[in-house]
Each structure stands twice: as structure tokens, then as C-alpha cells.
ROPA-92025 format. One record per residue (C-alpha): x, y, z; residue number from 1. Coordinates in steps of 0.001 Angstrom, whole numbers, plus 524288, in hexadecimal, padded with zeros to 5 digits. Layout:
ROPA-92025
<r x="X" y="Y" z="Z" pos="NUM"/>
...
END
This chain:
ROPA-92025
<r x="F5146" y="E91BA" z="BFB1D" pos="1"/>
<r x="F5F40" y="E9143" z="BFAFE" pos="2"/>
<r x="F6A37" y="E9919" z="BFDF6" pos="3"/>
<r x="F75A0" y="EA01B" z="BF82C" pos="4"/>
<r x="F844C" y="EA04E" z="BFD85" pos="5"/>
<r x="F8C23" y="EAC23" z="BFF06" pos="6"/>
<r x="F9A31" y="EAC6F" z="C0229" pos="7"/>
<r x="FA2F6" y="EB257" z="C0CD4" pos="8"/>
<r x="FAF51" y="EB4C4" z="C07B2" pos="9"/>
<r x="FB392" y="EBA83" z="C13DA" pos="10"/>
<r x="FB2B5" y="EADE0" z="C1BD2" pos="11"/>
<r x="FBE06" y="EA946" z="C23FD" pos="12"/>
<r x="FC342" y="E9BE8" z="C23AB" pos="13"/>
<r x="FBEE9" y="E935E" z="C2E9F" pos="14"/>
<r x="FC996" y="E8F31" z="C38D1" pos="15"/>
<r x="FC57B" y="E84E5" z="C4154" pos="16"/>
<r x="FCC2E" y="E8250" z="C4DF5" pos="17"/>
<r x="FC893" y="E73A4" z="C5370" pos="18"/>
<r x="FCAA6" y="E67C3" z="C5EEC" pos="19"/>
<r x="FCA34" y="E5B49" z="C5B41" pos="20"/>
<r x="FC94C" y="E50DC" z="C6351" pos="21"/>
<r x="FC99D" y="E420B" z="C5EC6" pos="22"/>
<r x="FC989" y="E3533" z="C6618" pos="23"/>
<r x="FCB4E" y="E29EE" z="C5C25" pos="24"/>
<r x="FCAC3" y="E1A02" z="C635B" pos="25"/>
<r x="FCF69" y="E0EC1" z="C5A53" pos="26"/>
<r x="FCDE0" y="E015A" z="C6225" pos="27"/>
<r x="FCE58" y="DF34E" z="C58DC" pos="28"/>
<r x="FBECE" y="DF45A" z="C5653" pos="29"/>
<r x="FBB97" y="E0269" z="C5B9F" pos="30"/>
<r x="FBDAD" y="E0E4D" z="C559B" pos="31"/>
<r x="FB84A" y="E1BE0" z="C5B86" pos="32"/>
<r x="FBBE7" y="E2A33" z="C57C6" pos="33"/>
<r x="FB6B6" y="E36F2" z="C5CC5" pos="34"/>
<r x="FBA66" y="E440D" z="C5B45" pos="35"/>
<r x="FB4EC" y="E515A" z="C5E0C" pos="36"/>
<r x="FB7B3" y="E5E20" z="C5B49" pos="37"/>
<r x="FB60D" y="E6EAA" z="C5B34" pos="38"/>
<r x="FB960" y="E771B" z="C52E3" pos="39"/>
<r x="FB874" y="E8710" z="C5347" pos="40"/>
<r x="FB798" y="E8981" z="C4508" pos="41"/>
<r x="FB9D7" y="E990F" z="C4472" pos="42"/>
<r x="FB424" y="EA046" z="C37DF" pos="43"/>
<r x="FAC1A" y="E943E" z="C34C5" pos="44"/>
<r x="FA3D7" y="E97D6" z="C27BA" pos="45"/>
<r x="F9603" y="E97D9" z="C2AA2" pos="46"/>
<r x="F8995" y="E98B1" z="C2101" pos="47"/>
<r x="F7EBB" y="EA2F0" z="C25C3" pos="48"/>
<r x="F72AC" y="EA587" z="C1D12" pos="49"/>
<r x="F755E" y="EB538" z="C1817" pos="50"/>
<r x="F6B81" y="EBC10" z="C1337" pos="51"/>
<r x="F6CEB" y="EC043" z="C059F" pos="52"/>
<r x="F710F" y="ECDE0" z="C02B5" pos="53"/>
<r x="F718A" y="ECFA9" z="BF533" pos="54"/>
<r x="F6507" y="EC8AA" z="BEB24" pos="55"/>
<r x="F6AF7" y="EC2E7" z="BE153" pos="56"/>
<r x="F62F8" y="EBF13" z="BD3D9" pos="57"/>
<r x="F6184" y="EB3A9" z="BD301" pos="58"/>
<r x="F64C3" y="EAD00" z="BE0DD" pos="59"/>
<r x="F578B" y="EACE4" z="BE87B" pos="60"/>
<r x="F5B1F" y="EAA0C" z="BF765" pos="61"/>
<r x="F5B24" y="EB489" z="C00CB" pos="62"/>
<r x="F673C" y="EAF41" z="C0915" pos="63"/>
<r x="F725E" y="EAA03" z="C0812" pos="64"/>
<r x="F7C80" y="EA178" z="C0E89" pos="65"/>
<r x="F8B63" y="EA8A8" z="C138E" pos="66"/>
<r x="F9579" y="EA629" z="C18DB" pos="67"/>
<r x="F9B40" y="EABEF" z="C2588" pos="68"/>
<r x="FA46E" y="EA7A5" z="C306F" pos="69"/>
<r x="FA117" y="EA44F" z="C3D34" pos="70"/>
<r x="FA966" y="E9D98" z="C49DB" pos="71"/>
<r x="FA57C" y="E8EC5" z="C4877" pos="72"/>
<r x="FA56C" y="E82CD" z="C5363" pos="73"/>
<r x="FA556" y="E748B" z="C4F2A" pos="74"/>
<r x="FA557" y="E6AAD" z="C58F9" pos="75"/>
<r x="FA204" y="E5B45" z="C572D" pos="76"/>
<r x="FA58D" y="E4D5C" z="C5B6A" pos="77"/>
<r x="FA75E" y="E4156" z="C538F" pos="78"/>
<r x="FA7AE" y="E3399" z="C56BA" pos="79"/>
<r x="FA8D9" y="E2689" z="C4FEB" pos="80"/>
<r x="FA919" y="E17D9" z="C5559" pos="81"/>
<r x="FAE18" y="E0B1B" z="C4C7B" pos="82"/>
<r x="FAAD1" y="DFDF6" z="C52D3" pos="83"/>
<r x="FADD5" y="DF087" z="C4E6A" pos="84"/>
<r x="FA90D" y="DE799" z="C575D" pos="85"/>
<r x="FAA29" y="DDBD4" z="C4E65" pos="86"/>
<r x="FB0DA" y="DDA4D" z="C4233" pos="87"/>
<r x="FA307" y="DDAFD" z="C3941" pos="88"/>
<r x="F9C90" y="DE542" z="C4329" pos="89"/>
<r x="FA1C4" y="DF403" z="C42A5" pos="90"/>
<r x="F991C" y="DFF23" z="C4ADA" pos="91"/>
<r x="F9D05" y="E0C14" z="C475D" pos="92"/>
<r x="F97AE" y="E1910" z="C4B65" pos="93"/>
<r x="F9A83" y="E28EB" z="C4AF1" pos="94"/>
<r x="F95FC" y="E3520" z="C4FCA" pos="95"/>
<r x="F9669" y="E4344" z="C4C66" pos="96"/>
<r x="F9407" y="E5093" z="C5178" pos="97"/>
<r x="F9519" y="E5EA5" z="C4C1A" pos="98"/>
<r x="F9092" y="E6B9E" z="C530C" pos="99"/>
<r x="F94BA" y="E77A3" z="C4C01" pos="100"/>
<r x="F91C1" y="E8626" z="C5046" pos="101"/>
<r x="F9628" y="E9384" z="C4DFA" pos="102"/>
<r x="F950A" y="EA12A" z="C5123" pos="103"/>
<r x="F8AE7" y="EA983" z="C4D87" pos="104"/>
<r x="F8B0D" y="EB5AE" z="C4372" pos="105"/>
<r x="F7F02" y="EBB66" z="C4505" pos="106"/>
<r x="F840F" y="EC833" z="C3D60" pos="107"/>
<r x="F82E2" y="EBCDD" z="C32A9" pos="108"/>
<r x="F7720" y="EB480" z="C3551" pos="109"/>
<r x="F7D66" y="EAB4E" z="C395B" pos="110"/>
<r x="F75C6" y="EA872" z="C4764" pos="111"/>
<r x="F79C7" y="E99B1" z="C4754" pos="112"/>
<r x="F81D1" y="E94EC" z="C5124" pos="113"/>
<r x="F813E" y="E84FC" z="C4A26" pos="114"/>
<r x="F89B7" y="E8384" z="C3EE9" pos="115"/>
<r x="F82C3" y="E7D7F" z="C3141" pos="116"/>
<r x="F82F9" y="E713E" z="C2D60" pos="117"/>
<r x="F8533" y="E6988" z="C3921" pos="118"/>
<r x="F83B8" y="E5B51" z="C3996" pos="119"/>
<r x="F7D95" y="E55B0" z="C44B6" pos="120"/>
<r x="F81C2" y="E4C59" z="C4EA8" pos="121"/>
<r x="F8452" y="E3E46" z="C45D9" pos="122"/>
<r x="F8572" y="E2F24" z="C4B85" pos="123"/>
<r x="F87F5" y="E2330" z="C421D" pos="124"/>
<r x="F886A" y="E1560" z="C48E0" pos="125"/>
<r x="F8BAA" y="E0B79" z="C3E4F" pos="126"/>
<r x="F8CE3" y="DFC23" z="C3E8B" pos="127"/>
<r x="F9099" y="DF3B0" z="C3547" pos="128"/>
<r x="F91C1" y="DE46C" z="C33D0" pos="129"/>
<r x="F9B0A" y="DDE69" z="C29D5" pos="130"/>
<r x="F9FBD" y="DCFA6" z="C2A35" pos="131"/>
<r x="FA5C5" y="DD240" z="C1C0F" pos="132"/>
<r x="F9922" y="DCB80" z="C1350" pos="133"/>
<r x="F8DBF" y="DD449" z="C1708" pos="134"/>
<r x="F8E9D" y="DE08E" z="C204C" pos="135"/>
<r x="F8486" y="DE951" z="C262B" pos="136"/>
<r x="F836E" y="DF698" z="C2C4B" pos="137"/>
<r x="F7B05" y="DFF80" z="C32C9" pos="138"/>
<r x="F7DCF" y="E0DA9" z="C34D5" pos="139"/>
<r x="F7649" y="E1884" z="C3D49" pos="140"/>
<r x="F78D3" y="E25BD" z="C3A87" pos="141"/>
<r x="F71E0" y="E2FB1" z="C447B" pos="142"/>
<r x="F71F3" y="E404F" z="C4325" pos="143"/>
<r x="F6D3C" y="E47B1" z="C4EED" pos="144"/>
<r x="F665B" y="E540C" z="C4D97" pos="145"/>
<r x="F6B11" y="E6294" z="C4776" pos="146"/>
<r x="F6658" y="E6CDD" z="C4D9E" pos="147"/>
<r x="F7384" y="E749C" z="C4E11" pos="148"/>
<r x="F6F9E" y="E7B21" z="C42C2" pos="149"/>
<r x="F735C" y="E862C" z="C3AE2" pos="150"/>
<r x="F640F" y="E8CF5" z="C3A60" pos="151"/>
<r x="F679D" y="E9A3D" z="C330A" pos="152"/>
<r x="F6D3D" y="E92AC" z="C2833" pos="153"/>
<r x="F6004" y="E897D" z="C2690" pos="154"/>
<r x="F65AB" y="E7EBA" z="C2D64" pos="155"/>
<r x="F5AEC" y="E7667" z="C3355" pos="156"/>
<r x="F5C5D" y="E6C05" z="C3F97" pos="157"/>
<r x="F5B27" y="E5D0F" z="C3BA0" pos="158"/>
<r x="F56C9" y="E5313" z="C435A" pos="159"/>
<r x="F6088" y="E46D5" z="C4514" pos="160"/>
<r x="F5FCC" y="E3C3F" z="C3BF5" pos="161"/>
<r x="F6305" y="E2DB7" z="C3A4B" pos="162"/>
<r x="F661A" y="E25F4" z="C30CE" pos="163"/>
<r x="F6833" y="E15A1" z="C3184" pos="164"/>
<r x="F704A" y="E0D56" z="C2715" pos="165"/>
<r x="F6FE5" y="DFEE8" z="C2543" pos="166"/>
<r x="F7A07" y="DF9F0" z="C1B87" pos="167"/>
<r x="F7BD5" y="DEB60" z="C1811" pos="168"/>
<r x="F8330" y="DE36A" z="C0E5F" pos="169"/>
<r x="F8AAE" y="DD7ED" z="C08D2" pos="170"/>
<r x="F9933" y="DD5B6" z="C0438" pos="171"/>
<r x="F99C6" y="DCB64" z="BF883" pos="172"/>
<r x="FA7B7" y="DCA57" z="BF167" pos="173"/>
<r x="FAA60" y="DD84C" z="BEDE1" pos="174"/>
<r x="F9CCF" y="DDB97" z="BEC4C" pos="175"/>
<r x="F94A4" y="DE367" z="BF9E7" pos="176"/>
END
């Protein structure tokens, strides 16, 4: 079963009002940045599931997806670290965060206070060794768990997830 998409043409633009704040460190074999942020993103388009009002021939699902605008939050942090603690040996490593929610338009369907499609909380750590012949990296990347979830539009939890990465090689001339 899928779904069909019907428009809004009387949505507003979204106007988002934000703080920033960054912190960026640059030291001869260090380098760290961070920033984090909110926004208040007013008449942010939302999808809700609509219920069809019309049959159609033809077009078989029962609902549909709209449009419809809604008062938004987005708030988050990221972070990234660069180390290069010997000439061959870099360490690197970054973090990210999203949480998104809006208002509710129950008049709508739309009970959800998560926004969709929100990534979950992210990590990399990376290391890499390179004398300039042959070279060799390992890389960890790590998602936590989603439930902030947007239910009423099918949206299910996931669990968090890993993933490892081993990466070698050799330099010859101009061939790797």
C-alpha cells in the first residue's frame, strides 16, 4: 500500500528565526569545532496522513499525504576533533545531534508533537596511519536510538546501529 500526495496551495512560506553559537580551536596539531543551535521555524510545512475524500478510478489507497503548516522547533549540537599527534598518525572524530518538534493540529490529524525524518544522535572516531608507501585506517561510525518519531505518519522507532571500517593500502609510483 502506498500513498497519494495532495497539495496545499494555500501554504505559507516558512520563516525561521535562529541562534547560533560556534566555538572553532586551531592549535599546530589540534583542531576542534563545535557549534549549536535553535531555531523557531514559524509556518514550517508539515506532512499528515488525510483521509481521502473523493475515490478516484483508478488510484486504490484510501489516504493520502498533505500538506499543512504548523510552528516548528529545531535544536542540535555539533562537534568535530582533528588530531595529529605524529606526522603518519591523524585521529579524527565528530558528533551530531538533531531534535525537532512542533505544534499540534489536531483539527488536522496531525497529533505529533516529533517532526519526520529525524536523524538520530551520530559519532564517527576515525584513525588513520600513512608514512607515504602504505597507509591504513579504521573508522567507527555509531547511531543511537529513534524513538522521536513521527507515529501518525507510519514512522517506526529504530534501534542504534554500528558500523566498523578497516581500509588498507599501498602507494607505488602513481599507482594506489
Amino acid at each position: 500500500m502506498g500513498t497519494d500526495s495532495v497539495g496545499n496551495p494555500a501554504l505559507s512560506p516558512a520563516r525561521n528565526t535562529g541562534l547560533d553559537v560556534s566555538l572553532s580551536l586551531h592549535r599546530p596539531r589540534v583542531t576542534l569545532t563545535a557549534n549549536a543551535y535553535l531555531n523557531a521555524i514559524h509556518d514550517y510545512i508539515a506532512v499528515y496522513s488525510a483521509a481521502r475524500r473523493t475515490m478516484v478510478p483508478g488510484v486504490m489507497n484510501t489516504t493520502a499525504r498533505s500538506f499543512a503548516n504548523v510552528d516548528a522547533r529545531q535544536r542540535g549540537f555539533e562537534a568535530a576533533v582533528s588530531l595529529t599527534p605524529r606526522p603518519a598518525l591523524s585521529v579524527s572524530g565528530d558528533v551530531a545531534y538533531v531534535r525537532g518538534t512542533m505544534t499540534q493540529r489536531a483539527e488536522l490529524g496531525i497529533t505529533a508533537t516529533d517532526l519526520a525524518e529525524t536523524p538520530p544522535l551520530r559519532a564517527r572516531v576515525r584513525a588513520r596511519l600513512d608514512n607515504g608507501r602504505w597507509f591504513g585506517e579504521v573508522e567507527g561510525v555509531a547511531n543511537g536510538n529513534q524513538r522521536h518519531v513521527d507515529a501518525a505518519l507510519g514512522e517506526a522507532p529504530t534501534p542504534s546501529s554500528a558500523v566498523a571500517t578497516l581500509t588498507a593500502g599501498l602507494r607505488r609510483g602513481r599507482l594506489t
